[in-house]
N, C-alpha and C positions, 0 to 999 in steps of 0.2 A: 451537486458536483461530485460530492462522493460516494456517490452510486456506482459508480464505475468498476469503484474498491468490491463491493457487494458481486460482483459478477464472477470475482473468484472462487466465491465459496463453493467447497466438495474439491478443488482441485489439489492438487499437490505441493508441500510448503519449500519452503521457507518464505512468506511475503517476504516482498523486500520493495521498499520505496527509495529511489535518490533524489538530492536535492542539493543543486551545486558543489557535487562530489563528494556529498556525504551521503551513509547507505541509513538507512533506517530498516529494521528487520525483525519479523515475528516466526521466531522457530516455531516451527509446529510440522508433524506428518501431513497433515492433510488441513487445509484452511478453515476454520469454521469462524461462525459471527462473532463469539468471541474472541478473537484473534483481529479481526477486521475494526473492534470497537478498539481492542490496546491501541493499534495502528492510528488511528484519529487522535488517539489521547497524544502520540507519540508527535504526530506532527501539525495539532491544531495552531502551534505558535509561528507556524512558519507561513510568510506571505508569498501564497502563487495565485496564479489565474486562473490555471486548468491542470489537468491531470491527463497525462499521455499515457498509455500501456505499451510494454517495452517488448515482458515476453507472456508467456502465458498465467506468472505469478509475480509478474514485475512492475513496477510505477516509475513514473518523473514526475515529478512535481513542476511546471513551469511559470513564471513571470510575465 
């Protein structure tokens, strides 16, 4: 499921995932897989179902 995160990488940053009105976010110029791994570290404690894309460097995490 979170493949989807991986389909960013090369684009332009700042990731940012939300989740019940909190933002989670990886500074960076430009996305790379490093960045995509912080990002799981960042939100492996949080329970969702799926993962929506919002903009072109953006997530929702949903229930």
């Amino acid at each position: 499921m979170l493949d989807i995160l991986q389909s960013v990488v090369g684009n332009y940053g700042p990731l940012i995932v939300e989740h019940e009105g909190k933002i989670h976010t990886e500074a960076c110029c430009v996305i790379e897989e490093r960045h995509i791994v912080k990002m799981i570290e960042k939100i492996k404690h949080i329970p969702y179902s799926r993962i929506s894309q919002t903009t072109d460097r953006s997530f929702v995490l949903l229930e």
